[in-house]
mmCIF file as Biopython writes it, N, C-alpha, C and O atoms, coordinates in Angstrom:
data_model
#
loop_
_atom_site.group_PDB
_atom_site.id
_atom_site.type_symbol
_atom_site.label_atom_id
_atom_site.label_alt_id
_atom_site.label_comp_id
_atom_site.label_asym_id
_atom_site.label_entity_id
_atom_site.label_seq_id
_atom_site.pdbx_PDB_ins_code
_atom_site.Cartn_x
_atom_site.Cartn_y
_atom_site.Cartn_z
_atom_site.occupancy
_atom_site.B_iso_or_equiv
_atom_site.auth_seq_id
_atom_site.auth_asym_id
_atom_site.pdbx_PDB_model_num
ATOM 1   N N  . UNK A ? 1  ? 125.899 -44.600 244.266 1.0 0.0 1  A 1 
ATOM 2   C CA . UNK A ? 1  ? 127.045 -45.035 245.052 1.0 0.0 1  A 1 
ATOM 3   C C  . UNK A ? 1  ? 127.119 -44.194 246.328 1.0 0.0 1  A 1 
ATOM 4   O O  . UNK A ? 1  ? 126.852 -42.997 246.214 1.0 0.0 1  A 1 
ATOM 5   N N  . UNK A ? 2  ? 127.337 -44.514 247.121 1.0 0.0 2  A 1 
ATOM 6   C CA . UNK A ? 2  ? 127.836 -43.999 248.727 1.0 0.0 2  A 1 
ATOM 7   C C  . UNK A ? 2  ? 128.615 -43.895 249.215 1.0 0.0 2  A 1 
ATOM 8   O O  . UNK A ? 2  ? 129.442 -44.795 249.356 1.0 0.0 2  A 1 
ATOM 9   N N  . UNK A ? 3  ? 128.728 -42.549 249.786 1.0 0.0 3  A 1 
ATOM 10  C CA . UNK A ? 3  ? 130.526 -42.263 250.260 1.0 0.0 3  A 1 
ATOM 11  C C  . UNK A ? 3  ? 130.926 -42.809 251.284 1.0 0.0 3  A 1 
ATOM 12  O O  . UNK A ? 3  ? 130.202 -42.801 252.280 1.0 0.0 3  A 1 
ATOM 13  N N  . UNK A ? 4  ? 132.117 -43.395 251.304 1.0 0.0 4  A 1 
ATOM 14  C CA . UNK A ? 4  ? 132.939 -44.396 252.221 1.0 0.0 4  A 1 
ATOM 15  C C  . UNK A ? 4  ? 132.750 -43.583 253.531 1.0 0.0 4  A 1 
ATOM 16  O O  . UNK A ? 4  ? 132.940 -42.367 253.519 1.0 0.0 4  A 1 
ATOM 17  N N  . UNK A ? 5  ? 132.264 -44.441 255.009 1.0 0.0 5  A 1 
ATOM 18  C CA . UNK A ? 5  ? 132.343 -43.904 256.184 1.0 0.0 5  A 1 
ATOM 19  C C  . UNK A ? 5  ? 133.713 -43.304 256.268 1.0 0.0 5  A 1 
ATOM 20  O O  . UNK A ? 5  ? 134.738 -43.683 255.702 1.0 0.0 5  A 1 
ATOM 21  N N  . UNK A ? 6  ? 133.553 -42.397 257.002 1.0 0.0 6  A 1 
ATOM 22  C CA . UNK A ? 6  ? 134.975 -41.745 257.454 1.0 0.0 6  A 1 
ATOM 23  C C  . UNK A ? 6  ? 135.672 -42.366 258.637 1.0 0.0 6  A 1 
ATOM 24  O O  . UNK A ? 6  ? 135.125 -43.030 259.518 1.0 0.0 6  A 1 
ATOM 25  N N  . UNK A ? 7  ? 137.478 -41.939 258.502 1.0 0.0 7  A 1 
ATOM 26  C CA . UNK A ? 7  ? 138.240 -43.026 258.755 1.0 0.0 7  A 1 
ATOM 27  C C  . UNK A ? 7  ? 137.679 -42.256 260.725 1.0 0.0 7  A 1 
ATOM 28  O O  . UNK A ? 7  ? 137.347 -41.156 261.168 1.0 0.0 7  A 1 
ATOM 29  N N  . UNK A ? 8  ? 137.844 -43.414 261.187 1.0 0.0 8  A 1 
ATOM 30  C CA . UNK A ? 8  ? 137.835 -42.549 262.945 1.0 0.0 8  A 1 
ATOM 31  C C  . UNK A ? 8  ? 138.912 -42.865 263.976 1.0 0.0 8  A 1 
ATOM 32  O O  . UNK A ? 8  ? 139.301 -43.986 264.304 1.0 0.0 8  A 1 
ATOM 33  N N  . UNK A ? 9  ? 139.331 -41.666 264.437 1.0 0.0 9  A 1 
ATOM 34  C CA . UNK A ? 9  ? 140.219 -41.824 265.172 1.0 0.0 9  A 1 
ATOM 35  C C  . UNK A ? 9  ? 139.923 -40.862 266.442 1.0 0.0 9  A 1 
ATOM 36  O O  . UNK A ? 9  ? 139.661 -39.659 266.449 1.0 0.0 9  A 1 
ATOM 37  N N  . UNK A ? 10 ? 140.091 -42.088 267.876 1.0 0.0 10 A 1 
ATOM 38  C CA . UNK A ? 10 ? 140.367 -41.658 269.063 1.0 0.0 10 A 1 
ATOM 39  C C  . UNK A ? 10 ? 141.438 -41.315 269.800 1.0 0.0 10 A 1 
ATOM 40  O O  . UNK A ? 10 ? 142.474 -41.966 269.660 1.0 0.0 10 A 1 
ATOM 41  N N  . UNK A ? 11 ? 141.375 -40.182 270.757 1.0 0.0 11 A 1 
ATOM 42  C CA . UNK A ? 11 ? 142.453 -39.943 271.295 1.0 0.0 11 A 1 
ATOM 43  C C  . UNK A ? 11 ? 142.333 -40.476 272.823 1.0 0.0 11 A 1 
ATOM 44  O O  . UNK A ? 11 ? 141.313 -40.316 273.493 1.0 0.0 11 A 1 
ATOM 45  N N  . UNK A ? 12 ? 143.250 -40.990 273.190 1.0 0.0 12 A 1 
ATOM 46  C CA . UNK A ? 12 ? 143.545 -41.450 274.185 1.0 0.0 12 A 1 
ATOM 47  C C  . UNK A ? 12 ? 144.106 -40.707 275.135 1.0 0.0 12 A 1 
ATOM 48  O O  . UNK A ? 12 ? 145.291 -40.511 274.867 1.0 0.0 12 A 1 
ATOM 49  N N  . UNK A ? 13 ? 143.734 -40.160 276.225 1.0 0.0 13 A 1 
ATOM 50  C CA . UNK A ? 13 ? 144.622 -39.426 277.541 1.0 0.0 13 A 1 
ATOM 51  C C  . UNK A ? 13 ? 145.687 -39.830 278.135 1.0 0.0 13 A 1 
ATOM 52  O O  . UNK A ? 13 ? 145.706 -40.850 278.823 1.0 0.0 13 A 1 
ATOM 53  N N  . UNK A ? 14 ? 146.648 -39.113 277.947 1.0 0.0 14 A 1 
ATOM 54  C CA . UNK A ? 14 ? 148.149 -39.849 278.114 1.0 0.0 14 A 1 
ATOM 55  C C  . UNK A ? 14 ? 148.429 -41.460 277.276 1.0 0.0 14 A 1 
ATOM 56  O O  . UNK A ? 14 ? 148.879 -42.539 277.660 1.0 0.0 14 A 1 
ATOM 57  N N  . UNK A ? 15 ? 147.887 -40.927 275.929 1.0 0.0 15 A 1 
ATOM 58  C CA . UNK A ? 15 ? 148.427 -42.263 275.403 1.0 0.0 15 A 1 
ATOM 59  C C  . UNK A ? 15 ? 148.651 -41.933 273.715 1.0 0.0 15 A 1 
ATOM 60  O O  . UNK A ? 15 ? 149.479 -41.140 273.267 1.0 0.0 15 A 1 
ATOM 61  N N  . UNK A ? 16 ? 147.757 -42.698 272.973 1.0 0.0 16 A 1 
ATOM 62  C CA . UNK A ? 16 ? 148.224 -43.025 271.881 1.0 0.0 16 A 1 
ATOM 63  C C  . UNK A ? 16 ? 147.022 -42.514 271.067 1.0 0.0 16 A 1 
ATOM 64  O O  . UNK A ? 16 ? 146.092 -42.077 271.746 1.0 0.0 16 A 1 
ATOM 65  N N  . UNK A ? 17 ? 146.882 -42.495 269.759 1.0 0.0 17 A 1 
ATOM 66  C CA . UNK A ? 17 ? 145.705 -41.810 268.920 1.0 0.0 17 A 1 
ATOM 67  C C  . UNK A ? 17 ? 145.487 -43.447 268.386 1.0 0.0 17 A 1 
ATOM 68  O O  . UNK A ? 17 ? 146.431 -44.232 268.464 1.0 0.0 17 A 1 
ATOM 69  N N  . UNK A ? 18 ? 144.310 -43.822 267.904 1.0 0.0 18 A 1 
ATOM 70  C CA . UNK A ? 18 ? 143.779 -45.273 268.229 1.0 0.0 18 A 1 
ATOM 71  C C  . UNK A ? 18 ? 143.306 -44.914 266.543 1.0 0.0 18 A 1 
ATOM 72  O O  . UNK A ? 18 ? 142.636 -43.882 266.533 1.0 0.0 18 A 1 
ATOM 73  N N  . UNK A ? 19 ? 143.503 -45.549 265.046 1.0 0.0 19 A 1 
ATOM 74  C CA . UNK A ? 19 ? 142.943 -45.034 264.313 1.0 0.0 19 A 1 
ATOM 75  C C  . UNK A ? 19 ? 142.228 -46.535 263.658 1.0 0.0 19 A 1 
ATOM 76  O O  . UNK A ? 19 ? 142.683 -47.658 263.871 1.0 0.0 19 A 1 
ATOM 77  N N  . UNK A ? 20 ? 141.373 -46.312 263.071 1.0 0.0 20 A 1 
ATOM 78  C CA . UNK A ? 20 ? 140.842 -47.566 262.265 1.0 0.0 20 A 1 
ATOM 79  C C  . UNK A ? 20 ? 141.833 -47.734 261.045 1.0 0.0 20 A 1 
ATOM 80  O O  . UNK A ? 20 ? 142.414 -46.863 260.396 1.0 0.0 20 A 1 
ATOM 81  N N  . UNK A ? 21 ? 141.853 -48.947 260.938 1.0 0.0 21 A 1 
ATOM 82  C CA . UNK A ? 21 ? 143.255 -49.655 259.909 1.0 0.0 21 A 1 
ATOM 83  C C  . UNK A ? 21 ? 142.502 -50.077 258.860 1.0 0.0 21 A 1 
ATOM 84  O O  . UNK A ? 21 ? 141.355 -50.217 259.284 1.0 0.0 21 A 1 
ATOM 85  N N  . UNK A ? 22 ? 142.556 -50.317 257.849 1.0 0.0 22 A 1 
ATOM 86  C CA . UNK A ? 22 ? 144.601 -50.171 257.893 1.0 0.0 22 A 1 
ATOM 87  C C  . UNK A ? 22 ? 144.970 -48.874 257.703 1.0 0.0 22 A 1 
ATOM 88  O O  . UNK A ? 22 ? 144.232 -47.896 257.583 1.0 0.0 22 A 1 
ATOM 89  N N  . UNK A ? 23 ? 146.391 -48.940 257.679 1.0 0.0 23 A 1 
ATOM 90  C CA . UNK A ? 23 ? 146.633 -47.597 257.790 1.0 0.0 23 A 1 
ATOM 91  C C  . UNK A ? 23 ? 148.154 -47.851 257.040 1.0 0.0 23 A 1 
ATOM 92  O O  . UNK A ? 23 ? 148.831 -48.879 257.038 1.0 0.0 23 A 1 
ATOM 93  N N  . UNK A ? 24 ? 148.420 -46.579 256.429 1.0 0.0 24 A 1 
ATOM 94  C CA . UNK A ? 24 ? 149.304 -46.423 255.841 1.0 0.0 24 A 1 
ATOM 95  C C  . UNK A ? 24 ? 150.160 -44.944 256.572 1.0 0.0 24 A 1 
ATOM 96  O O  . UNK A ? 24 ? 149.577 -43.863 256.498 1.0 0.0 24 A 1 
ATOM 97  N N  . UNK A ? 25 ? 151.469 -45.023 257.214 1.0 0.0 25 A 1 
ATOM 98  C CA . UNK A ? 25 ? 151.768 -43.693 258.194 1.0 0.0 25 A 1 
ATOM 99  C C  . UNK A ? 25 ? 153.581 -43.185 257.589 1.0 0.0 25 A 1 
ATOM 100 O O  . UNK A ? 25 ? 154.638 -43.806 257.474 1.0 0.0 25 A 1 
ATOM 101 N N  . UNK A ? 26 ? 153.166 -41.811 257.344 1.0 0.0 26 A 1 
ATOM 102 C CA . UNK A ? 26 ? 154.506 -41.299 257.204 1.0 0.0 26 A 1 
ATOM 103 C C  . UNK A ? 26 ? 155.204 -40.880 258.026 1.0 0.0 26 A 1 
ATOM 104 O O  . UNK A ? 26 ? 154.384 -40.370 258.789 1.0 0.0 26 A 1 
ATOM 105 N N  . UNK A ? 27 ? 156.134 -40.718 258.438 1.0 0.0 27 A 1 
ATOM 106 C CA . UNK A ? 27 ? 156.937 -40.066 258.950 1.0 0.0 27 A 1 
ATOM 107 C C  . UNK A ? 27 ? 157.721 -38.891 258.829 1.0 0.0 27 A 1 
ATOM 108 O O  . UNK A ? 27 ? 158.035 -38.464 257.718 1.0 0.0 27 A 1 
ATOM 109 N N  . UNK A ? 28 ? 158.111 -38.256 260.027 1.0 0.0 28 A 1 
ATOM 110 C CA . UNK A ? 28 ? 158.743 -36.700 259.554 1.0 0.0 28 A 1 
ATOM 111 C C  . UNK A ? 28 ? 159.871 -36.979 258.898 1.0 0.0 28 A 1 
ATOM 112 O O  . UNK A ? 28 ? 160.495 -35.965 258.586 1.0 0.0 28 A 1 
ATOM 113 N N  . UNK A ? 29 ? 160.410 -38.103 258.541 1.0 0.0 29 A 1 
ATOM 114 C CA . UNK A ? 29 ? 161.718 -38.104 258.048 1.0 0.0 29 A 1 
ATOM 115 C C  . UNK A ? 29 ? 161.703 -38.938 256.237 1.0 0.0 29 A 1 
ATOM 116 O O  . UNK A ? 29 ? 162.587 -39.164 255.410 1.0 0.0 29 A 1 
ATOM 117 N N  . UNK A ? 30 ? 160.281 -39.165 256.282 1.0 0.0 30 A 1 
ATOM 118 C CA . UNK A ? 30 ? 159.747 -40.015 254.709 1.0 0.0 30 A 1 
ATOM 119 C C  . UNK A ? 30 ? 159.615 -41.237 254.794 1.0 0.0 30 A 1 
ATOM 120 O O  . UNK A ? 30 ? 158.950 -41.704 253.868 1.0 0.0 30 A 1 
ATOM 121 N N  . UNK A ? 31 ? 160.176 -42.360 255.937 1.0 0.0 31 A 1 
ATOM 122 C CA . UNK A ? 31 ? 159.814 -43.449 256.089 1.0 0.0 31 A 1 
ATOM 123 C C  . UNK A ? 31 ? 158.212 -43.711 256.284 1.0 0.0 31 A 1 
ATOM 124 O O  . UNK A ? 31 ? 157.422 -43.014 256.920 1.0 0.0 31 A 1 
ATOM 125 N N  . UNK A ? 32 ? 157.919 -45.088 255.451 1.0 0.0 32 A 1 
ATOM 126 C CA . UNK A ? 32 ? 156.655 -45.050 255.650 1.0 0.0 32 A 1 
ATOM 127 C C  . UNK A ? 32 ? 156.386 -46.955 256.054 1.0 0.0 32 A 1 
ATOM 128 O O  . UNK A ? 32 ? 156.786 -48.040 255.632 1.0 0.0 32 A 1 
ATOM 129 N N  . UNK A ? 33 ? 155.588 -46.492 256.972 1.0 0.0 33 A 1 
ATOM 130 C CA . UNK A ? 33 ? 155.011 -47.589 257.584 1.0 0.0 33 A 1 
ATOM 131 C C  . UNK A ? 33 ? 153.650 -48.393 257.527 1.0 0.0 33 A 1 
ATOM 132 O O  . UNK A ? 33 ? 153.043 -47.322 257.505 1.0 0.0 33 A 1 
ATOM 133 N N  . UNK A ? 34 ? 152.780 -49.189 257.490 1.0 0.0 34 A 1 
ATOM 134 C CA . UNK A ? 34 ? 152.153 -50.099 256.894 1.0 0.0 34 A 1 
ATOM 135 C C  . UNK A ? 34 ? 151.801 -50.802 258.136 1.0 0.0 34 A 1 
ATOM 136 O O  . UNK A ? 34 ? 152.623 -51.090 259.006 1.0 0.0 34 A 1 
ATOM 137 N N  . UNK A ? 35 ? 150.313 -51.116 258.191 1.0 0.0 35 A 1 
ATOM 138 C CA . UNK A ? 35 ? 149.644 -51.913 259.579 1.0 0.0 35 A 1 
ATOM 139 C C  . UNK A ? 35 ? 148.142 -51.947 258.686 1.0 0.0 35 A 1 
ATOM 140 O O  . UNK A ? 35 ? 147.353 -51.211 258.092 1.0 0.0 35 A 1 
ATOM 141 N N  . UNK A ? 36 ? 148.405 -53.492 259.101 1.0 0.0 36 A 1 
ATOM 142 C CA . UNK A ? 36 ? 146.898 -53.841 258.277 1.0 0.0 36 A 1 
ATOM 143 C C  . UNK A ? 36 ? 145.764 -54.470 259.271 1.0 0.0 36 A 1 
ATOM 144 O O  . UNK A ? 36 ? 144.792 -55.173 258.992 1.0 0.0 36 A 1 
ATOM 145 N N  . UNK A ? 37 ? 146.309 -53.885 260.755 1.0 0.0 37 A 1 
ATOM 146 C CA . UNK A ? 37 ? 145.266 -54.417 261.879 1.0 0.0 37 A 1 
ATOM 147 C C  . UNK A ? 37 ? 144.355 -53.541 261.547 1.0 0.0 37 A 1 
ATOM 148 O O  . UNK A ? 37 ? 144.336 -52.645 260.704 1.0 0.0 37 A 1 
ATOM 149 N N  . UNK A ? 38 ? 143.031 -54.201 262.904 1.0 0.0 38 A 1 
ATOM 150 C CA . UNK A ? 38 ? 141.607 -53.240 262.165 1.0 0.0 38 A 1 
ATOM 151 C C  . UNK A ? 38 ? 141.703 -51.836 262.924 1.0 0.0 38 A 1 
ATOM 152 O O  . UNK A ? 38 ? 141.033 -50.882 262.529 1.0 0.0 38 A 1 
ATOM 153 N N  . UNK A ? 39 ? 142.554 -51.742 264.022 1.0 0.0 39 A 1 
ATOM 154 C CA . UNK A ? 39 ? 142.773 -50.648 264.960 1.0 0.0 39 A 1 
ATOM 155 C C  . UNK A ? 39 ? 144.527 -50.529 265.031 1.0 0.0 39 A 1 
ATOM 156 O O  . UNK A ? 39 ? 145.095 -51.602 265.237 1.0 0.0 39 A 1 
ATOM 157 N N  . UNK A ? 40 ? 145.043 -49.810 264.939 1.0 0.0 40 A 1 
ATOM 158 C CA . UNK A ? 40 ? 146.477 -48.905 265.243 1.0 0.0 40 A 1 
ATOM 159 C C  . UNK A ? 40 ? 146.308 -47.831 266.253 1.0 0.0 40 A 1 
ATOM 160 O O  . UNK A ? 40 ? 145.669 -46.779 266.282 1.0 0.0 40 A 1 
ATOM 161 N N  . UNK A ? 41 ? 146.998 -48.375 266.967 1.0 0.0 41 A 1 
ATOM 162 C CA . UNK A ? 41 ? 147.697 -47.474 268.081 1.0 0.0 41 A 1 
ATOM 163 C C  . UNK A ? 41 ? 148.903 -46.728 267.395 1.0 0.0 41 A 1 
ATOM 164 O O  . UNK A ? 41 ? 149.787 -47.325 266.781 1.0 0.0 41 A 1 
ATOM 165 N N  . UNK A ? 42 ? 148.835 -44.956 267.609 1.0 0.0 42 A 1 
ATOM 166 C CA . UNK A ? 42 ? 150.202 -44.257 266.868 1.0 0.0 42 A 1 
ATOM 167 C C  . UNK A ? 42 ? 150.626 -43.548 268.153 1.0 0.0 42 A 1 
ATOM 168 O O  . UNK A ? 42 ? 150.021 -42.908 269.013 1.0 0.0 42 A 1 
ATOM 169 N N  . UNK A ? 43 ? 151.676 -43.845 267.988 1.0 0.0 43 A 1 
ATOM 170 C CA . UNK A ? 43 ? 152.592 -43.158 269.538 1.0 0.0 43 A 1 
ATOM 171 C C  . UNK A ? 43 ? 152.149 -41.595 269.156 1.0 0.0 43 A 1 
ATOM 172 O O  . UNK A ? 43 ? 152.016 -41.304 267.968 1.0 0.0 43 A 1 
ATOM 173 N N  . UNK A ? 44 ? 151.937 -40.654 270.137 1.0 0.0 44 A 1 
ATOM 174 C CA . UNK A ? 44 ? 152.225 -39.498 270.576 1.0 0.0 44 A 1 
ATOM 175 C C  . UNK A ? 44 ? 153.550 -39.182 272.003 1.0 0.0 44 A 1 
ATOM 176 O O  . UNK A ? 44 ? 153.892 -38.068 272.401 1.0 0.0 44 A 1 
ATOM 177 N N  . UNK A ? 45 ? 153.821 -39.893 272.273 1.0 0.0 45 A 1 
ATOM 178 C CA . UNK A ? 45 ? 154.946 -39.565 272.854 1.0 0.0 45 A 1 
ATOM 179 C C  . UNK A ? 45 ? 156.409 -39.765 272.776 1.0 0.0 45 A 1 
ATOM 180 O O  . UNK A ? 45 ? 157.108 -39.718 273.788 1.0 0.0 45 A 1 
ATOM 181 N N  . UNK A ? 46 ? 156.923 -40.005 271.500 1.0 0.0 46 A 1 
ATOM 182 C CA . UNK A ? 46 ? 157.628 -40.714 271.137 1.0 0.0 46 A 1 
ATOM 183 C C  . UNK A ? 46 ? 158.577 -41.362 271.824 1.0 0.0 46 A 1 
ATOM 184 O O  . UNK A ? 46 ? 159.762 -41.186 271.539 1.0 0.0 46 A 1 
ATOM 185 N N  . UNK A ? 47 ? 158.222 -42.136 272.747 1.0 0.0 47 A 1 
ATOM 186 C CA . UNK A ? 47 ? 158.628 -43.323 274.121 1.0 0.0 47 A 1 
ATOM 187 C C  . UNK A ? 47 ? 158.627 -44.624 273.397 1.0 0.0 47 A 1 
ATOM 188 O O  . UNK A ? 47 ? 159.206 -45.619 273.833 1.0 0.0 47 A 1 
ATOM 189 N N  . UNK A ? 48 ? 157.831 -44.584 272.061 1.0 0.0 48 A 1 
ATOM 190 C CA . UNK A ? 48 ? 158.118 -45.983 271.572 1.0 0.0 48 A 1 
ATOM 191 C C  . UNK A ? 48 ? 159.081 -46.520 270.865 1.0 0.0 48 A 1 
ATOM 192 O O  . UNK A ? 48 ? 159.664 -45.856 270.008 1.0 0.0 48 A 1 
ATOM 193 N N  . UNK A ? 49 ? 159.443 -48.025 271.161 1.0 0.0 49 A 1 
ATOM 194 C CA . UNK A ? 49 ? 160.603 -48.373 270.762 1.0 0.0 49 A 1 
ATOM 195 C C  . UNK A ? 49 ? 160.177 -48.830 269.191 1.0 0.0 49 A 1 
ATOM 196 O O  . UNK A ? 49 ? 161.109 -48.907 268.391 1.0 0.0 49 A 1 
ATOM 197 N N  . UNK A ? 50 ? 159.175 -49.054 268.839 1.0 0.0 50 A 1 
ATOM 198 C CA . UNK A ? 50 ? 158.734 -49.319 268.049 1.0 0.0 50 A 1 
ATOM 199 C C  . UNK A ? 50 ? 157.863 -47.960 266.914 1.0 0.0 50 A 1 
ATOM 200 O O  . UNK A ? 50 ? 157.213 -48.291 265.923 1.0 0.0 50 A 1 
ATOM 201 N N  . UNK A ? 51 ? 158.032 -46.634 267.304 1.0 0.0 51 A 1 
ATOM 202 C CA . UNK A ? 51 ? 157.716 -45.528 266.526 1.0 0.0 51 A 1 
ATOM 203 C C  . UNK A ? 51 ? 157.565 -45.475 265.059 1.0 0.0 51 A 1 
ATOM 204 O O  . UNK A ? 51 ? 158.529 -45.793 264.362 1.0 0.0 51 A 1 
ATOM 205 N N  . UNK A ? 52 ? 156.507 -45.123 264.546 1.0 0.0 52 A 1 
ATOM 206 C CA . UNK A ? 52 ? 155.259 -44.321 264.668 1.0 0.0 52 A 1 
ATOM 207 C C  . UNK A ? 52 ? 154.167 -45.002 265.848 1.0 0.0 52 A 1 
ATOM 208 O O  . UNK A ? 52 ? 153.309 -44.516 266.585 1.0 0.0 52 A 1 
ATOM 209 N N  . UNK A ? 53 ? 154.744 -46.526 265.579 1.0 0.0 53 A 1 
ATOM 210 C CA . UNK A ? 53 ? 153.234 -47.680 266.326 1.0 0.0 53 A 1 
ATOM 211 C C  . UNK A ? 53 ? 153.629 -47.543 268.325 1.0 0.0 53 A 1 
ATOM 212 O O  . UNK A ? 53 ? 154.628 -47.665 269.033 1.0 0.0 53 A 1 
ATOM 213 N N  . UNK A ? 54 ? 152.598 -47.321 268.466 1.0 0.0 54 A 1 
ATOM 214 C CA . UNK A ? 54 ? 152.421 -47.641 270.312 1.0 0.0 54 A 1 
ATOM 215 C C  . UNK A ? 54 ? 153.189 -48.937 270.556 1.0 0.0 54 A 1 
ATOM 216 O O  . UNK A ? 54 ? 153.128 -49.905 269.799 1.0 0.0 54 A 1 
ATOM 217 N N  . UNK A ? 55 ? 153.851 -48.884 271.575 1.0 0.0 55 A 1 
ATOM 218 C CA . UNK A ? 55 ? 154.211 -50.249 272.417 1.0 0.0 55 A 1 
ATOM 219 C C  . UNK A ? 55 ? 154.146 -50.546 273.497 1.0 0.0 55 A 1 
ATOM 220 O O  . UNK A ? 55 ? 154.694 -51.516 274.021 1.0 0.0 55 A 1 
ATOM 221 N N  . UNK A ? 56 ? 153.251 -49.508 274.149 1.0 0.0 56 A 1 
ATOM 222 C CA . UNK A ? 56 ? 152.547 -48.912 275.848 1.0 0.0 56 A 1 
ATOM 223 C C  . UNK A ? 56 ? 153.761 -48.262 276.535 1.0 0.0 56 A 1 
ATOM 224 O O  . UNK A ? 56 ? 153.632 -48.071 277.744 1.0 0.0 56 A 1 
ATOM 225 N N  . UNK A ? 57 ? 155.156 -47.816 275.844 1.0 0.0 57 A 1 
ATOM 226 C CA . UNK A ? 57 ? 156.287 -47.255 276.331 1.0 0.0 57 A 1 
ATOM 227 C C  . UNK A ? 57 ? 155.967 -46.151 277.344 1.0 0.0 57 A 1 
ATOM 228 O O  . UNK A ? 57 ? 156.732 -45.789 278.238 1.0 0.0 57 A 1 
ATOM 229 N N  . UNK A ? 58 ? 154.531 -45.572 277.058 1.0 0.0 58 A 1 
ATOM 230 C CA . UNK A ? 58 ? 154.254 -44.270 277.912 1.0 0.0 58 A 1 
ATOM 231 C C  . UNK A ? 58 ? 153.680 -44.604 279.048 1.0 0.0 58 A 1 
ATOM 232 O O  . UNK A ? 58 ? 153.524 -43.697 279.865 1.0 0.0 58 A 1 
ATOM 233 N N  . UNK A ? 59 ? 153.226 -45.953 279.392 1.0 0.0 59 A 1 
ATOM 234 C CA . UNK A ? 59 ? 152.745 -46.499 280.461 1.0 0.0 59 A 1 
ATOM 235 C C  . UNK A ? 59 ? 154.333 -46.507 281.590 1.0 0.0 59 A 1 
ATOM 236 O O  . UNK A ? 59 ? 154.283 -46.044 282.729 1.0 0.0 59 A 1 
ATOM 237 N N  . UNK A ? 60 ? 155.316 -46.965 281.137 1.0 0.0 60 A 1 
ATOM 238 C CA . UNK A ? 60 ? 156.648 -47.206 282.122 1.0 0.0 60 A 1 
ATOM 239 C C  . UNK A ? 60 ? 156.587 -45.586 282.710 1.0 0.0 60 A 1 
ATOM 240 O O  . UNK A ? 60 ? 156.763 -45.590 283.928 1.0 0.0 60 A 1 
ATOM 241 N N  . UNK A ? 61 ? 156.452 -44.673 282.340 1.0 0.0 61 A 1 
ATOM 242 C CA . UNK A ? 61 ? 156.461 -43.027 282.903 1.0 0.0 61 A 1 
ATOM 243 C C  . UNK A ? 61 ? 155.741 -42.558 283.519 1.0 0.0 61 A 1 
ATOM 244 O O  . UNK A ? 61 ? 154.690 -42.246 282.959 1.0 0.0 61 A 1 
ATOM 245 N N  . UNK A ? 62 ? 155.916 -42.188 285.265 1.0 0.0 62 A 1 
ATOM 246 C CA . UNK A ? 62 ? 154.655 -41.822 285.727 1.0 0.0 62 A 1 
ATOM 247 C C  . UNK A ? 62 ? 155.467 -40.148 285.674 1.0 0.0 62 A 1 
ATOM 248 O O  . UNK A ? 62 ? 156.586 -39.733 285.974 1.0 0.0 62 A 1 
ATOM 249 N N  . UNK A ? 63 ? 154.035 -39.445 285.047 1.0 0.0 63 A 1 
ATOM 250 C CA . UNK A ? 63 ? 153.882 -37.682 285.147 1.0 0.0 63 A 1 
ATOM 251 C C  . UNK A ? 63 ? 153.671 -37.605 286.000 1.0 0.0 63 A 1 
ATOM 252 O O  . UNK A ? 63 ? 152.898 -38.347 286.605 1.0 0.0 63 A 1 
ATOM 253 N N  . UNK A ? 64 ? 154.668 -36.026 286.751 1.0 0.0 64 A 1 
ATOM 254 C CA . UNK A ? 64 ? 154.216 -35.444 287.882 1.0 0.0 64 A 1 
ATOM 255 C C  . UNK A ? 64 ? 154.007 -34.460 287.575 1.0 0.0 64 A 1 
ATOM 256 O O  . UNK A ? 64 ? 154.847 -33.826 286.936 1.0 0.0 64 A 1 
ATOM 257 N N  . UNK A ? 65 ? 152.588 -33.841 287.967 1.0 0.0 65 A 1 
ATOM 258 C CA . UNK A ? 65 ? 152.458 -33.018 287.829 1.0 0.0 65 A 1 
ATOM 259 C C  . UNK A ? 65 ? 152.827 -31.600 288.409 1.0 0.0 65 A 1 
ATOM 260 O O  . UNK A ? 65 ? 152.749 -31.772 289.626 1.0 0.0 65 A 1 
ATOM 261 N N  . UNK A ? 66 ? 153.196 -30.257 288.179 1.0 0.0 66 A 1 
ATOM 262 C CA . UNK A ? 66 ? 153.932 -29.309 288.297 1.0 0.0 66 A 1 
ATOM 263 C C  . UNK A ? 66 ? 153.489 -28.481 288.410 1.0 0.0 66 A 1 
ATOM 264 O O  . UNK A ? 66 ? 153.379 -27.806 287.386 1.0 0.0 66 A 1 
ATOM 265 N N  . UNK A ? 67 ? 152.863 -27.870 289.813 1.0 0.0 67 A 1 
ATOM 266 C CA . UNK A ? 67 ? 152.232 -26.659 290.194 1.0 0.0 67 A 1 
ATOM 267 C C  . UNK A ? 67 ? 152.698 -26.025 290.819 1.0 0.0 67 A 1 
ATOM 268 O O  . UNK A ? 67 ? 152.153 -24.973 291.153 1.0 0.0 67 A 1 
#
């Protein structure tokens, strides 16, 4: 028998962590969420209206940067 490929996940620059699905996602508060697409987008910025899942909320924000 052969061990299952490992799950992969990309990170996105100013965006979202992109993971292969399905996916099963907890939350800091115990809610748990469920996405049976073949790719999930998971917010890192929590801009989404739709949180844990991306909804491109971080796209409406332009960063300035601060030097």
């Amino acid at each position: 028998m052969t061990s299952p490929r490992p799950r992969r996940v990309r990170v996105v620059p100013d965006g979202p962590l992109l993971v292969e699905g399905p996916v099963e996602l907890v939350t800091d508060d115990g809610e748990t969420v469920t996405s049976d697409r073949f790719v999930v987008a998971v917010c890192t910025c929590r801009r989404s209206k739709r949180y844990p899942l991306c909804d491109t909320s971080h796209r409406e924000r332009v960063r300035v940067d601060q030097g």
